[in-house]
C-alpha positions as CSV (number, residue, x, y, z in Angstrom):
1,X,-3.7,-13.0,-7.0
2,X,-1.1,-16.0,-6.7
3,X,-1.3,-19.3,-8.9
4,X,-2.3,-22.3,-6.0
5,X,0.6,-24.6,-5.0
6,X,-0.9,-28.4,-5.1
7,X,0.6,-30.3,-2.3
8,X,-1.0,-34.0,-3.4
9,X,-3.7,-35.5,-5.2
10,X,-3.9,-38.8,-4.2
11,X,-5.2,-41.4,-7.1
12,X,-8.4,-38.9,-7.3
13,X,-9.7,-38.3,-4.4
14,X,-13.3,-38.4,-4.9
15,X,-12.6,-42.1,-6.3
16,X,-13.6,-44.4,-3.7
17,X,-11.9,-47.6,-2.4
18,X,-13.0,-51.2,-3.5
19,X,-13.6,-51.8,0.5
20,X,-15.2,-48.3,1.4
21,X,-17.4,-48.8,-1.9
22,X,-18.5,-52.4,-0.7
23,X,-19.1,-51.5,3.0
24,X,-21.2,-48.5,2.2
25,X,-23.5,-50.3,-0.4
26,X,-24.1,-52.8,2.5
27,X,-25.1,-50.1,5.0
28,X,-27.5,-49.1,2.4
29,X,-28.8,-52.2,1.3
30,X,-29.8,-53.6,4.6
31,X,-31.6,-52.3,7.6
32,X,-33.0,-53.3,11.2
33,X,-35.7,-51.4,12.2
34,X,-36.7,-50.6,15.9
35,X,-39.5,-48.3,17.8
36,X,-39.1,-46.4,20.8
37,X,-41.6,-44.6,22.9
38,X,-41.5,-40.6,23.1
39,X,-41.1,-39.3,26.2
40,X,-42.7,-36.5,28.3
41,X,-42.8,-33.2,26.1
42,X,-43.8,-29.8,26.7
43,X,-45.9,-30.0,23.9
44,X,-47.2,-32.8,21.8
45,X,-48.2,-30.7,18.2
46,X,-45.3,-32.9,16.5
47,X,-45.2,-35.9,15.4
48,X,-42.9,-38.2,17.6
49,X,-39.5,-39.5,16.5
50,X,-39.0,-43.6,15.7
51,X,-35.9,-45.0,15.2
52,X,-34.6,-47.3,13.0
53,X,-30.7,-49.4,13.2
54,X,-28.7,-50.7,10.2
55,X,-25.6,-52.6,11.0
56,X,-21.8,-51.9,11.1
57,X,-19.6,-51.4,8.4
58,X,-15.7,-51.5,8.8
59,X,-13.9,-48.0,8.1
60,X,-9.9,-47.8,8.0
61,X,-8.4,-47.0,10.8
62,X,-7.4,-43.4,11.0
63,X,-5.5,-41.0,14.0
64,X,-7.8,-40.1,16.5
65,X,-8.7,-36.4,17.7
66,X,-7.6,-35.1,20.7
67,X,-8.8,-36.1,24.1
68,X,-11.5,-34.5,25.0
69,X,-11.0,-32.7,28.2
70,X,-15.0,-33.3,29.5
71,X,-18.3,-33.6,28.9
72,X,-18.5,-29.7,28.2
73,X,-16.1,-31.0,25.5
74,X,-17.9,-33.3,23.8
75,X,-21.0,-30.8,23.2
76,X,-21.8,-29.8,20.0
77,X,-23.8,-26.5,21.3
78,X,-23.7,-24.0,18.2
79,X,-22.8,-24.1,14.7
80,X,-19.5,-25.4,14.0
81,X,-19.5,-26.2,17.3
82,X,-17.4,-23.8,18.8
83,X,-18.3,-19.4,18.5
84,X,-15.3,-19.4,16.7
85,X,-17.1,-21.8,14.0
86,X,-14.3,-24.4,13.5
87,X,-16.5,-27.7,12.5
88,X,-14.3,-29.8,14.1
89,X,-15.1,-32.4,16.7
90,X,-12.6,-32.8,19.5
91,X,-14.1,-35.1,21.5
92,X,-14.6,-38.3,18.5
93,X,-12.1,-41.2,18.4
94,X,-11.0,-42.5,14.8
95,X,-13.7,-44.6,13.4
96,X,-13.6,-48.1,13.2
97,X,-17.1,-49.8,13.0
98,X,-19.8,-47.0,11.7
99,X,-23.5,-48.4,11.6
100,X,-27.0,-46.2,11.5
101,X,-28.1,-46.0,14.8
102,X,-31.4,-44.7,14.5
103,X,-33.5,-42.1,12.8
104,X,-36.1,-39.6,13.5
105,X,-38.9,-38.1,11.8
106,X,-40.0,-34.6,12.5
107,X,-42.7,-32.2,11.3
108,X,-41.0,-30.0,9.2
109,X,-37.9,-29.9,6.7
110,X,-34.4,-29.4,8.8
111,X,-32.3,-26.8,7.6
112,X,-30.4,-25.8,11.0
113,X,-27.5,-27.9,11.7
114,X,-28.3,-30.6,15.1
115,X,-26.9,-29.4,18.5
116,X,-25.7,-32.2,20.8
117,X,-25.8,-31.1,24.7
118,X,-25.2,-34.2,26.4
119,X,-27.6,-36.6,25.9
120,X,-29.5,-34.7,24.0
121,X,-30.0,-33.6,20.5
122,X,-31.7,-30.5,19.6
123,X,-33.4,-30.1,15.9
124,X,-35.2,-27.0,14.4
125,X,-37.6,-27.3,11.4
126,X,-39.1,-25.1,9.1
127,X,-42.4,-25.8,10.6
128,X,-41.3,-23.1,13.8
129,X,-40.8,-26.4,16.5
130,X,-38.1,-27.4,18.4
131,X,-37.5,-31.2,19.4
132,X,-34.9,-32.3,22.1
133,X,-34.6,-35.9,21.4
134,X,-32.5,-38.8,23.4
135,X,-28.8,-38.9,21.9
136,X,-28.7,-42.6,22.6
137,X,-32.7,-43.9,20.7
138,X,-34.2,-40.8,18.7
139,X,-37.2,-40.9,21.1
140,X,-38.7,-37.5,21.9
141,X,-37.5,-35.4,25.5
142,X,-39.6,-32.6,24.6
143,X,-41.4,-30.6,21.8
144,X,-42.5,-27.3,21.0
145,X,-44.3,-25.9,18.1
146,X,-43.6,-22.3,19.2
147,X,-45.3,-20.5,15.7
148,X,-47.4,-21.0,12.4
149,X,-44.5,-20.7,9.9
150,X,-44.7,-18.2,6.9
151,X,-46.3,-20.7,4.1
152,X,-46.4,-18.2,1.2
153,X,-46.8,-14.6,0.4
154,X,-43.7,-13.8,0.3
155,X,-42.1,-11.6,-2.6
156,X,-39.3,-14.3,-3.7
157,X,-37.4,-17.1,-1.7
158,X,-36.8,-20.9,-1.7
159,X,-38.0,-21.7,1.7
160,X,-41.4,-23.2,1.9
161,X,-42.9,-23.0,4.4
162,X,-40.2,-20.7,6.3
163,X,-40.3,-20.9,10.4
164,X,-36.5,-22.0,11.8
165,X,-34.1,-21.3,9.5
166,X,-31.2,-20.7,11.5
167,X,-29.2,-22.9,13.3
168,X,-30.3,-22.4,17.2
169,X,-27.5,-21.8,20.2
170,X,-27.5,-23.5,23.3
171,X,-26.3,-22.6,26.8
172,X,-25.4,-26.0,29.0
173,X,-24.7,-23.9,31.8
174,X,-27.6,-21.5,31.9
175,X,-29.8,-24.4,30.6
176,X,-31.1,-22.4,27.8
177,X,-31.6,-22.7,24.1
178,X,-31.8,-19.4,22.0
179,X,-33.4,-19.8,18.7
180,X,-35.8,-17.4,16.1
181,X,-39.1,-18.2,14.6
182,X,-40.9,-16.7,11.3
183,X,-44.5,-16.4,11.6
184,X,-47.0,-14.1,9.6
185,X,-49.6,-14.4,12.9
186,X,-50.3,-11.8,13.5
187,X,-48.2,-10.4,11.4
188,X,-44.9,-11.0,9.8
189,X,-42.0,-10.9,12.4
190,X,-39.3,-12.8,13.8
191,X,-39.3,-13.7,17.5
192,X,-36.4,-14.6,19.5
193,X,-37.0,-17.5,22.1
194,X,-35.1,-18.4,25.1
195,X,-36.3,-21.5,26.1
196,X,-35.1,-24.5,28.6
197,X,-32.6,-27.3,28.1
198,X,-34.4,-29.3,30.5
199,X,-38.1,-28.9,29.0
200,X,-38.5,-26.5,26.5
201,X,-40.6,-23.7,28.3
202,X,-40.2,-20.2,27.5
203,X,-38.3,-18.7,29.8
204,X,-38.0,-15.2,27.7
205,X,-39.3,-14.0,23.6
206,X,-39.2,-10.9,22.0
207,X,-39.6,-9.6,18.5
208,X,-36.2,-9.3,16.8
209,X,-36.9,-7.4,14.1
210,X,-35.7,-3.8,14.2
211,X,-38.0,-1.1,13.6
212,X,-38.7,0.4,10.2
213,X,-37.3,-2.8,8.2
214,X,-39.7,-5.5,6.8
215,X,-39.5,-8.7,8.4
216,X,-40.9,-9.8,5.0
217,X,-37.8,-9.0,3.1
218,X,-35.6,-10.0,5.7
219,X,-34.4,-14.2,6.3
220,X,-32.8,-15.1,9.3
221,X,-30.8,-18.4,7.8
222,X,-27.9,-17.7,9.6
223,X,-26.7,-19.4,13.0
224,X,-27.2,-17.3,16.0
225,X,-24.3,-16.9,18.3
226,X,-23.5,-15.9,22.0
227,X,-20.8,-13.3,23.1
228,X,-20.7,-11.9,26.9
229,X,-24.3,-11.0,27.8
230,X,-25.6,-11.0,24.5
231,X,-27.2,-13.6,21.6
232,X,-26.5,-12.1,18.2
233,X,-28.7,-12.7,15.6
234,X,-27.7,-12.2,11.7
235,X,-30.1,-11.5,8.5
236,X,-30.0,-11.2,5.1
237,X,-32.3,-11.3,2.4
238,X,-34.4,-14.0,0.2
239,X,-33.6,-16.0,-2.4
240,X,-33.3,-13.7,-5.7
241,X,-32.6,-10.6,-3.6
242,X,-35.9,-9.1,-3.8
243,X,-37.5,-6.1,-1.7
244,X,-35.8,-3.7,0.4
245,X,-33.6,-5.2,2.6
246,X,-30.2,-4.8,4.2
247,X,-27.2,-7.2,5.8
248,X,-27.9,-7.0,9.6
249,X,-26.5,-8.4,12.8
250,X,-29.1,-7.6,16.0
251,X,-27.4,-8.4,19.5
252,X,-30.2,-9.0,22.2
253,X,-29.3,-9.3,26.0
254,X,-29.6,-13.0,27.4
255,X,-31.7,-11.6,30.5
256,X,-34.6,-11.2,27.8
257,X,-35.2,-8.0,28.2
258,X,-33.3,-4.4,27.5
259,X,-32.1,-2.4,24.9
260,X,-30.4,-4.3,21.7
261,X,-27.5,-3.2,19.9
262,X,-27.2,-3.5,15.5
263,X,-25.3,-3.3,12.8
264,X,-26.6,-2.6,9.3
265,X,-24.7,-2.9,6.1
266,X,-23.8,0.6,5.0
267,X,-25.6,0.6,1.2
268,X,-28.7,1.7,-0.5
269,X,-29.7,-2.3,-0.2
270,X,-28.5,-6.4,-0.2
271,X,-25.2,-7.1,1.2
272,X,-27.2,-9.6,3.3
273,X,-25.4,-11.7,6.3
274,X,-26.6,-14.9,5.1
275,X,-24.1,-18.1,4.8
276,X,-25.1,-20.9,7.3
277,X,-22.4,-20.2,9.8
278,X,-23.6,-16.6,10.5
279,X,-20.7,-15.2,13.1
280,X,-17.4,-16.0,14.0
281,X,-16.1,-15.3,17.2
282,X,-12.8,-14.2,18.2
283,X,-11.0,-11.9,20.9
284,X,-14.1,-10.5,21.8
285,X,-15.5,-9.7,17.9
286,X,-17.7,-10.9,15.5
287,X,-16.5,-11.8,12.2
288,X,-19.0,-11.4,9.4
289,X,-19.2,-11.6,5.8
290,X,-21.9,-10.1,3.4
291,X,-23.0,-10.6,-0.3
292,X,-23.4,-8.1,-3.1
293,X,-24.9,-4.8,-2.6
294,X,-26.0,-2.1,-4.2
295,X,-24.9,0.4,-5.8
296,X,-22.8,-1.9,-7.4
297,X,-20.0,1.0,-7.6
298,X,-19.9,1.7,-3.9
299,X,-17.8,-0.6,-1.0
300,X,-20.6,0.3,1.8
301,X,-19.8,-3.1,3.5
302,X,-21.0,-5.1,0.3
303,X,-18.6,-7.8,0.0
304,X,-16.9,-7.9,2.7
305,X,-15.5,-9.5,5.5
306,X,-15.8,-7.0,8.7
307,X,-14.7,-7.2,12.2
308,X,-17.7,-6.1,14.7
309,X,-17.0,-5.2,18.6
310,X,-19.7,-6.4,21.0
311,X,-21.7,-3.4,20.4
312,X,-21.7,-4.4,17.0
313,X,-19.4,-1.2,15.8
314,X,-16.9,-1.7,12.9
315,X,-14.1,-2.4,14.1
316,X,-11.8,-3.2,10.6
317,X,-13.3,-4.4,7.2
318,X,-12.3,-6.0,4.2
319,X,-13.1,-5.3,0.1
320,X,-12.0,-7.5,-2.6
321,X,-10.5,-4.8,-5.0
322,X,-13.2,-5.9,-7.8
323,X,-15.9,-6.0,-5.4
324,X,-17.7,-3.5,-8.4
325,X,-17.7,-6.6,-10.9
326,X,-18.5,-9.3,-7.7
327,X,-21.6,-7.3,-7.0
328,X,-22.9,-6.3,-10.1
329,X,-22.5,-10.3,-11.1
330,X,-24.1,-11.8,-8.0
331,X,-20.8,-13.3,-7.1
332,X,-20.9,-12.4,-3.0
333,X,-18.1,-12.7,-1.2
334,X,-19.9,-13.7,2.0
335,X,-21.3,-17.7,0.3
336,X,-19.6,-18.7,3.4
337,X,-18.5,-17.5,6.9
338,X,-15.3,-16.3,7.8
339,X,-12.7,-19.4,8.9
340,X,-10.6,-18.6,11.9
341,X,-7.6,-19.5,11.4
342,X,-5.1,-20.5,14.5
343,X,-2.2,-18.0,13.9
344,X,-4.7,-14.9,14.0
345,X,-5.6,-14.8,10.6
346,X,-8.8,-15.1,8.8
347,X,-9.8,-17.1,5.5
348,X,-12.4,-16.4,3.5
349,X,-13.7,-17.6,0.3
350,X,-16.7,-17.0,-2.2
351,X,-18.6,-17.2,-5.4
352,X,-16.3,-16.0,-7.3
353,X,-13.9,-19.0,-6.0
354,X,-11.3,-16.2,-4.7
355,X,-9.8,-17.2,-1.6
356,X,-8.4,-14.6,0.8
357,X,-5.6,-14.6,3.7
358,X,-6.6,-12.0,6.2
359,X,-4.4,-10.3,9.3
360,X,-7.5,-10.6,11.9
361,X,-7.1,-7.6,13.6
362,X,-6.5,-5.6,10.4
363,X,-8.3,-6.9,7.6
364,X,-6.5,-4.7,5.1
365,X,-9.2,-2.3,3.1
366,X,-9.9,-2.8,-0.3
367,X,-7.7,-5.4,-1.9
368,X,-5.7,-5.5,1.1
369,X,-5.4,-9.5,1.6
370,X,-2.2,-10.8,2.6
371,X,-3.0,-13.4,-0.1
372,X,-5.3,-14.7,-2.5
373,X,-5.6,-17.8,-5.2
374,X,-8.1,-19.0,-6.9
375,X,-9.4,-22.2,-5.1
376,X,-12.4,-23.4,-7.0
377,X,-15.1,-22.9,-8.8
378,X,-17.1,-20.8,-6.3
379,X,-17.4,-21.4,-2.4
380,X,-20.9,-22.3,-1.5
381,X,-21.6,-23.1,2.1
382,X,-19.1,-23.8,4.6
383,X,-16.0,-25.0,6.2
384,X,-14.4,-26.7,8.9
385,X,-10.6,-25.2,10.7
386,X,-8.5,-27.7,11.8
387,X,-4.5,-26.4,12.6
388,X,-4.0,-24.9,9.1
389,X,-5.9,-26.8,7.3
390,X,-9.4,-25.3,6.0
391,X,-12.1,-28.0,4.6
392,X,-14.6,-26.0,2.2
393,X,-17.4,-26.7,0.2
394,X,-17.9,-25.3,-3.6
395,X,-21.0,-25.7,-5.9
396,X,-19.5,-28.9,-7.1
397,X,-16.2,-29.8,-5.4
398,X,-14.9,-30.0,-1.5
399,X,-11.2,-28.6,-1.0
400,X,-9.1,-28.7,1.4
401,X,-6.3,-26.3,1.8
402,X,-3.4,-25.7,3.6
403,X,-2.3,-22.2,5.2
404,X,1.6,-21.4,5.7
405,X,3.9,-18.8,5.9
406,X,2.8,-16.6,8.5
407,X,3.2,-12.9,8.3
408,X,3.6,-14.1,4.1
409,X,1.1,-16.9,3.9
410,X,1.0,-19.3,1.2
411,X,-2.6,-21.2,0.4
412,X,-1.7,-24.8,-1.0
413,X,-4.8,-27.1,-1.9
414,X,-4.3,-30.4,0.1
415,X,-6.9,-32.6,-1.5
416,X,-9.6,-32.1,-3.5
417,X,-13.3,-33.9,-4.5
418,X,-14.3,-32.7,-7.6
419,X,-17.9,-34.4,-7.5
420,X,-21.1,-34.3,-6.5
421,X,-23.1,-31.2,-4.7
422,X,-21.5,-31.1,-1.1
423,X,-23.0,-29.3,1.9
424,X,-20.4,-27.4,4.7
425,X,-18.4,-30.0,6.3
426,X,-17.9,-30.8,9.5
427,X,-14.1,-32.8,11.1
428,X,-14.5,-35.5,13.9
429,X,-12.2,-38.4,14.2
430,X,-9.9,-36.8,11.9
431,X,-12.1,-37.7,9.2
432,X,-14.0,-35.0,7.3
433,X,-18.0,-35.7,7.2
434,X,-19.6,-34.2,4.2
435,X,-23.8,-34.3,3.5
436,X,-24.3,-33.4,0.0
437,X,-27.4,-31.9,-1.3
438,X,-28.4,-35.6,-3.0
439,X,-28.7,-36.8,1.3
440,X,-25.2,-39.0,0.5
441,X,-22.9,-38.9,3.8
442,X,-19.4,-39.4,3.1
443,X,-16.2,-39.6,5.1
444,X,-13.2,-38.3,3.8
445,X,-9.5,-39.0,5.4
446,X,-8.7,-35.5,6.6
447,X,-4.8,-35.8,5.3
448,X,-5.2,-36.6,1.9
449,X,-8.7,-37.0,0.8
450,X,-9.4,-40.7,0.6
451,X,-12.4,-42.0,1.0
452,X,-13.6,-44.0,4.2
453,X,-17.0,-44.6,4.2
454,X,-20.3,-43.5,2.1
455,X,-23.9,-44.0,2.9
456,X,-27.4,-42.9,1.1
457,X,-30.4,-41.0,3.4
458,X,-33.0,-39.3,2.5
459,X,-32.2,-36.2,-0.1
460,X,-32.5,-32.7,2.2
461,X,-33.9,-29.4,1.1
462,X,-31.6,-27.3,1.8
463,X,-28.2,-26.6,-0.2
464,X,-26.7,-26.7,2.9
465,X,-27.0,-29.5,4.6
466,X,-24.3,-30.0,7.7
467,X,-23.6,-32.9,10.6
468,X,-22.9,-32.6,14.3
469,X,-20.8,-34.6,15.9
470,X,-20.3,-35.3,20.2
471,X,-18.0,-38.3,21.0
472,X,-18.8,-41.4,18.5
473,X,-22.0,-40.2,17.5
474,X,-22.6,-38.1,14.1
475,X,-26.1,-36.6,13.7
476,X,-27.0,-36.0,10.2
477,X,-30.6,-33.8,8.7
478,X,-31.9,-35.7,5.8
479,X,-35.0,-33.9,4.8
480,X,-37.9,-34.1,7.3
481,X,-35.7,-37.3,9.5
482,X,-32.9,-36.8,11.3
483,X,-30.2,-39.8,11.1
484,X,-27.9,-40.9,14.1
485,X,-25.0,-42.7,13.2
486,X,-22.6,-44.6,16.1
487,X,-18.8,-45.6,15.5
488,X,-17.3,-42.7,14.2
């Protein structure tokens, strides 16, 4: 393991401006409120979104992204909102005026990160129902309340009730949204849905669940992804790893029908798929990274970053080389997904705070990084990849590093936040947009750190709490609302 390089710290980083300070306390402070009528839905089980406005507040002016090259662009349709899961925006201009623009409240608490397809935004709740709502006033498109979500009975976990968990994944072209309910009705399973972009009716659902596991033991709080023909869906376990179950990846055909494909983590039990990002797609694979497994004194895919073909086979893997004292201390590897980074390489960092420089095609064994430092105190979420820069969230901190050095890479921390509880961060306007768990939005200058702009919402429920962005809009979960902000 190498000591980190620090490139700049600039006056403290998490210290705000006098200016930013100011502007966000008046964002807070004062509010205009507005209605607007829902309209048509497929189903009218939920509650209807209502908007509510708060006026500008000046940001500094900051490089814009690049030009977005169309509307297909500008679509926030999966997590991160690319398959390769890079959290960056590249259709947002820098931000000079950023004011609330409306919010919406839903039926259930939001743990999946917003999709924007067009004018549209999709949200997921725990309570198993899907809302498209209009990008432009928060009033409701459509609804569906698809299931009953799981309430209790579980043996463990932190999700209460648990219905959609993981982020949903959209398809502009097909006009269809996958997604996965819980539901104990009639029993415990998870369904796969295929519904419409235009109305929300089913066009295809099937159970997910493979057979012989225990749906029970089993969460699905990963994003879903789409690859060729197929929607992969990942799993892991509850929270405080109880029962019998085992790191998964299921791969269902998007016709709705036909055999699946799976992968399943090689050990006696754990080593659950779990951090919000789920998959990352490259060169026709799946990147994955699990937790601790057990026994603790076996590799069998337990911490570990692994390279899956389309038929889910391992294709290369990964192993810290004290992946023994990582598992038998809870400290998975796989507390967030694997960043893509642009050269070929993969970065990936965990619990323990380790971050690791992987050659994506071979990830190198056991202890076979191309290099590693310690970064912080333990990653815990997410990140965002933009050039060679990697924007991550800890327990307590957000970091962003920088990777060089090709063939030899060098990790060098940019910036660093070393406050608060942030959630995986998302890029847009070359500003960084952060949700912590507390529901504060802040906006971070992506080249050194500084603060631009910080706002209160409601607290969310999840630890993970993460933005969308599509042009000038940023769409933020805040509990059971939804928050739309305009002049990013």
């Amino acid at each position: 393991m190498t000591e980190l390089t620090r490139l700049t710290h600039p006056g403290r980083a998490h210290r705000a401006g006098l200016l930013a300070t100011a502007l966000a306390a008046s964002l807070v402070a004062v509010a205009a409120c507005s209605s607007s009528s829902p309209g048509p839905s497929a189903s009218s089980s939920a509650p209807p979104a209502a908007g509510s406005a708060a006026p500008a507040s000046s940001v500094p002016s900051v490089s814009a992204s690049p030009a977005a090259s169309g509307a297909a662009a500008a679509d926030w349709t999966t997590y991160g909102r690319t398959a390769g899961r890079s959290g960056v925006s590249v259709s947002s201009p820098a931000p000079t005026s950023v004011r609330k623009a409306w919010t919406a409240r839903v039926d259930g608490a939001v743990y999946a990160q917003p999709l924007i397809v067009g004018s549209t935004v999709i949200i997921a709740t725990e309570n198993d129902t899907v809302y498209a709502l209009n990008a432009a006033t928060g009033a409701v498109r459509w609804t569906r309340h698809l299931a009953a979500p799981v309430p209790s009975g579980l043996p463990c976990g932190n999700v209460d009730p648990s219905g959609i968990t993981g982020t949903p994944v959209a398809d502009p072209a097909g006009g269809r949204l996958w997604l996965v309910t819980f539901t104990a009705r009639p029993d415990y399973h998870h369904t796969l849905w295929a519904l419409s972009l235009a109305n929300g009716r089913t066009q295809s659902q099937r159970t997910i669940d493979l057979s012989g596991t225990d749906p029970k033991a089993q969460q699905e709080r990963s994003a879903l992804t789409l690859l060729g023909s197929r929607v992969y869906v990942p799993f892991g376990g509850l929270y405080g790893d109880c029962s019998d179950y085992k790191g998964r990846v299921v791969g269902a055909p998007v016709s709705g029908s036909g055999p699946l494909v799976s992968f399943t983590t090689d050990n006696q039990r754990q080593a659950g798929i779990w951090a919000p990002a789920g998959e990352s797609v490259r060169d026709n694979s799946l990147y994955v990274a699990t937790g601790n497994g057990m026994p603790y004194d076996q590799v069998a895919d337990s911490d570990s970053v692994l390279r899956l073909s389309p038929a889910l086979a391992v294709q290369s893997l990964f192993t810290p080389s004290n992946y023994q004292s990582l598992s038998a201390n809870d400290q998975d590897l796989g507390s967030t997904a694997p960043a893509l980074l642009p050269n070929g390489q993969v970065f990936e960092v965990g619990k323990q705070g380790v971050g690791y420089v992987l050659n994506g095609t071979r990830l190198g064994g056991t202890g076979g990084e191309l290099t590693s430092a310690s970064v912080c105190e333990g990653g815990f979420g997410g990140d965002a990849v933009d050039g060679s820069t990697v924007v991550f969230s800890c327990y307590r901190s957000l970091h962003a590093v920088q990777v060089t050095g090709g063939a030899k890479p060098q990790l060098k921390t940019a910036w660093s936040v070393t406050s608060g509880n942030p959630g995986p961060p998302i890029v847009a306007g070359r500003v960084v947009w952060d949700v912590d768990r507390n529901g504060t939005l802040t906006g971070y200058r992506l080249s050194d750190g500084h603060q631009v702009f910080r706002a209160k919402d409601a607290a969310p429920t999840t630890s993970f709490p993460s933005p969308a962005a599509s042009g000038t809009q940023l769409v933020v979960p805040a509990g059971t609302q939804v928050v739309s902000y305009t002049g990013i």
